[in-house]
GUKEFI-982909 format. One record per residue (C-alpha): residue in three letters; x, y, z. Coordinates in steps of 0.05 Angstrom, whole numbers, plus 5000, padded with zeros to 4 digits. Example, Ala and Ser with C-alpha at 12.3 -4.5 7.8 and 13.67 -1.06 7.14 Angstrom:
ALA524649105156 SER527349795143 
This chain:
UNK840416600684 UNK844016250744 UNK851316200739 UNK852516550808 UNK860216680784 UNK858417110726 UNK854317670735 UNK848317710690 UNK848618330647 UNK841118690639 UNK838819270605 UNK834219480661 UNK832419180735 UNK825919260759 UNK825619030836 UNK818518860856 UNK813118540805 UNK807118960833 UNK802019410801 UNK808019880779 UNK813519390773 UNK809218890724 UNK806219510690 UNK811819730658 UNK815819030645 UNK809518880598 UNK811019420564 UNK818519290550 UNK818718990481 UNK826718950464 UNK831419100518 UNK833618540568 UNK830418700626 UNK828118240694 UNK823418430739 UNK824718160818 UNK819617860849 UNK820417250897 UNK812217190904 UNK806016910864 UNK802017270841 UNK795316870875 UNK799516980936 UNK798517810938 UNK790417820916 UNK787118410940 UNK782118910906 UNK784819500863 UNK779820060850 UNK779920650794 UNK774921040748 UNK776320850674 UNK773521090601 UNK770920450553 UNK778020310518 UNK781220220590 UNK776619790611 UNK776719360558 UNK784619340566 UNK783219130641 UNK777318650628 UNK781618030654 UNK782418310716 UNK776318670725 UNK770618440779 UNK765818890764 UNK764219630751 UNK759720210765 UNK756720770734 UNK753020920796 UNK756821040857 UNK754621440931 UNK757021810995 UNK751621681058 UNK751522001123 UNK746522141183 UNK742722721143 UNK742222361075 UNK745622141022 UNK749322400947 UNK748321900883 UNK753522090829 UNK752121830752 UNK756621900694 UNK755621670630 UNK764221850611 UNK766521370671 UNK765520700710 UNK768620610777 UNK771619920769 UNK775019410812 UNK779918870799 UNK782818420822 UNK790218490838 UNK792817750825 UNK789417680760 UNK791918320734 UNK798718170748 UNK798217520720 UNK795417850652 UNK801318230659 UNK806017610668 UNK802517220608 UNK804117860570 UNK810818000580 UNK816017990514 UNK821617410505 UNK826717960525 UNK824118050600 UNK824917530649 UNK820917410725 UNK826617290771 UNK823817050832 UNK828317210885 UNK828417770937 UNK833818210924 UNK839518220981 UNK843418790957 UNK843819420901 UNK849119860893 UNK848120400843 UNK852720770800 UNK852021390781 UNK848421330712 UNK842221040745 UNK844720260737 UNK849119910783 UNK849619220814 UNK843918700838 UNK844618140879 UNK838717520896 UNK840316890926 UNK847617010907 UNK847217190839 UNK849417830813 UNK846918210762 UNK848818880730 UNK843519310694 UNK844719890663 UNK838320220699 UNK835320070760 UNK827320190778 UNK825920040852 UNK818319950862 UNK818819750934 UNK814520170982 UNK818720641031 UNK818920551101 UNK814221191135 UNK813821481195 UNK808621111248 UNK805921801276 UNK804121891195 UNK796921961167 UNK795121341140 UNK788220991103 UNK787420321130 UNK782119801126 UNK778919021140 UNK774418761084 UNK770418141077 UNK768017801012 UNK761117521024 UNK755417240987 UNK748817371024 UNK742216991039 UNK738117451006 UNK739217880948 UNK740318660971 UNK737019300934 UNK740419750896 UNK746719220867 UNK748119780819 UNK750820280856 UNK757820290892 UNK758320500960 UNK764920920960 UNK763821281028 UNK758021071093 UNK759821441147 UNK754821231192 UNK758820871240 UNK762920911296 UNK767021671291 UNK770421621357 UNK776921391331 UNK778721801270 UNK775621891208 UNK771121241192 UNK766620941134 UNK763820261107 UNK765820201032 UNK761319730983 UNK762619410919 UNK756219010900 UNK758718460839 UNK752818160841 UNK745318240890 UNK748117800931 UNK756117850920 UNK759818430956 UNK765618740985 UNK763819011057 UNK771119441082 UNK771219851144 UNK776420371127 UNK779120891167 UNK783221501167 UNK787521671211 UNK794621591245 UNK792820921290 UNK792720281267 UNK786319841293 UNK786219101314 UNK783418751265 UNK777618531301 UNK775419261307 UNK774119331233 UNK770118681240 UNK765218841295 UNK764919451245 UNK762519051179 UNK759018581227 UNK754419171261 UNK753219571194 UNK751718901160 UNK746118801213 UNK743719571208 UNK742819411133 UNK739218721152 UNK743918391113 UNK745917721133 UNK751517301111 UNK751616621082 UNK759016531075 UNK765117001077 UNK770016841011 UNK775117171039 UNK778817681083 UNK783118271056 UNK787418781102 UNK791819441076 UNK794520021093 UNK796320601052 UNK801421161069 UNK798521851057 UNK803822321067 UNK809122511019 UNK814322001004 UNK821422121031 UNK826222320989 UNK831421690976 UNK839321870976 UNK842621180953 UNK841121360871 UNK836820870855 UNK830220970815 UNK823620890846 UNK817020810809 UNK810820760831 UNK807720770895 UNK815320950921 UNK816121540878 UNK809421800907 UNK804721510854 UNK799421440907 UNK793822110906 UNK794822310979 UNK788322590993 UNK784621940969 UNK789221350973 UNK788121190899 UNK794020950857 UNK793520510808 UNK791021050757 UNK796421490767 UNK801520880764 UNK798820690698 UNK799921300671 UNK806621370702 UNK808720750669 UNK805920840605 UNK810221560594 UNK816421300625 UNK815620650577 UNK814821140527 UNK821421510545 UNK825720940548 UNK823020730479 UNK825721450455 UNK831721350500 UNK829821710560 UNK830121270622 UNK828221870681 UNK822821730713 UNK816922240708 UNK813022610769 UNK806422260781 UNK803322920805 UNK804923700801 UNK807623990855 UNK801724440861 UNK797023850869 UNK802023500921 UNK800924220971 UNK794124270958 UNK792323460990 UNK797823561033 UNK793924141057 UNK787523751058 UNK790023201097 UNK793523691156 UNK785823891152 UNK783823171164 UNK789723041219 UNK788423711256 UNK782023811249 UNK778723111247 UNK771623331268 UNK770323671195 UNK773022981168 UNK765822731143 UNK763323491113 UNK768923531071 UNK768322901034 UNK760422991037 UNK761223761017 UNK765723520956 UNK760623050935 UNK754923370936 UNK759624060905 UNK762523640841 UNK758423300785 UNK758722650767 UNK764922800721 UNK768523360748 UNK769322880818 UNK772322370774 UNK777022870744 UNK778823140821 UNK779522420839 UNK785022330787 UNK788422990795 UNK786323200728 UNK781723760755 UNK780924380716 UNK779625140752 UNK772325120755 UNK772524500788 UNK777824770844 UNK774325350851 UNK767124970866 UNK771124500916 UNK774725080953 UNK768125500954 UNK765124940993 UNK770124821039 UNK771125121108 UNK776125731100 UNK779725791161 UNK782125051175 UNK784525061103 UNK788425691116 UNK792025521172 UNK793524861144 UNK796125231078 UNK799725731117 UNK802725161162 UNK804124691103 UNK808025361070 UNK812025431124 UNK813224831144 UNK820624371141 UNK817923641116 
């Protein structure tokens, strides 16, 4: 694949070998297909984060750094413990699940990686590719690349450290999803704990909101709840740093396919993808199998207004930020929070969330999100 003065002829294109990109090139079994992506996979390690039944996690277990059946929302008055005996809350890591993917890809896919410089789509949904002067034409093209979005936007972002510490902590069996009992001057703010071990953990200081901190913010965070908790650390492993868009993905107008986070595959009340873009890929893979190559909708459009309305709640209204995520908890079982969490929430379980919201915040926000132009 690198005579620059023939164009290489592909079945499908798949630009960008992330969660949604690799997803679905492992499962392409016949078609000729390459997936773009000019970096390593031990180059992009970060932590990934879902609730999964038994037979997923098994599928995930080379990726997977631990899991929970235990997890807990904390604030000043107290604090909710959730249990289910259906689903663990599970983190992996990022690099070696995409390098499960890569070890598991068919004979008929190929990693290109390059950047690409150009696309120019046809009307069909293929079109023409070019890296590091090469050209290639694919009959369809899937762009997993994440939009550009506006800076005023509503946005989850958050500092973690990896630590082992000097003495083992209590309660290693229970994830810390949500601790809001930290600084709330700034927007929406909470200390989020994965404990892999009693004295191996994941300490992020995560906020919501539209303004980006500097980075050393989120550490004097981690650094004063660590000392609150009388924790002290005997060596950081490592530093991660994201950000994650939460407002609705802007509609694209140059043809091409987008999967993924880029297609809106990302919950935007939570932040949490990767379920929902493994179950995107898994249909579409499905489709094209059966000859189909569109692109399904991660989410209903009645679940897209609904956290749309939640978060004009959250970027309004940011004082009732902590009793809404506390009032859900404490609302929703065990199960039927998991369900929300995924968007597969049935009417008694939308009903028990609404009833213990605030009602006037979420109707303006409804009626403003009704009427509004975005």
């Amino acid at each position: 694949m690198s005579n620059p003065n023939r164009p290489i002829e592909l079945d499908i294109a798949i630009i960008g070998g992330g969660s949604a990109g690799m997803t679905l090139a492992r499962k392409i079994s016949t078609l000729k297909t390459a997936v773009f992506e000019p970096r390593l996979a031990s180059e992009r390690d970060c932590s990934w984060a879902l609730w999964a039944q038994p037979q997923q996690l098994e599928e995930l277990s080379p990726a997977i750094k631990g899991s929970w059946n235990k997890w807990r929302f904390i604030d000043q008055s107290g604090e909710v413990i959730h249990q289910s005996h259906q689903y663990r809350y599970a983190s992996l890591s990022s690099s070696q699940y995409l390098q499960h993917c890569e070890a598991s890809l068919s004979d008929s896919v190929h990693l290109v990686r390059k950047s690409i410089d150009r696309v120019e789509s046809d009307c069909r949904g293929g079109g023409q590719l070019s890296a590091k002067g090469q050209t290639y034409c694919a009959k369809t093209i899937y762009d997993s690349r994440p939009p550009e979005m506006p800076d005023n936007c509503l946005r989850q972002h958050f500092f973690g450290w990896e630590i082992r510490t000097k003495e083992p902590i209590s309660e290693a069996d229970i994830a810390t999803l949500m601790d809001f009992r930290v600084d709330q001057s700034r927007g929406l703010h909470f200390i989020y704990v994965l404990p892999f071990s009693d004295s191996h953990l994941l300490v992020e200081s995560t906020m919501i909101s539209t303004q980006l901190e500097d980075k050393d913010w989120y550490r004097n965070a981690i650094s004063q709840w660590l000392d609150d908790q009388n924790i002290q650390v005997q060596s950081k492993l490592r530093e991660e740093y994201g950000v994650i868009p939460m407002t609705a993905v802007p509609s694209q107008q140059d043809g091409v396919a987008r999967i993924g986070a880029a297609s809106g595959a990302v919950r935007l009340s939570s932040g949490y993808a990767f379920s929902s873009i493994q179950a995107q890929m898994a249909t579409l893979s499905n489709s094209i199998a059966a000859g189909d190559r569109q692109v399904p909708r991660p989410f209903s459009r009645s679940l897209i207004f609904m956290d749309k309305v939640f978060n004009r709640v959250l970027k309004t209204e940011p004082r009732y930020g902590v009793g809404l995520f506390m009032a859900m908890g404490r609302t929703l079982k065990a199960d039927a929070f998991v369900r929300f969490m995924l968007g597969h929430a049935g009417c008694i379980d939308w009903i028990q969330v609404i009833m213990a919201m605030p009602k006037w915040p979420f109707i303006k926000a409804a009626l403003a999100e009704a009427f509004s132009h975005d």
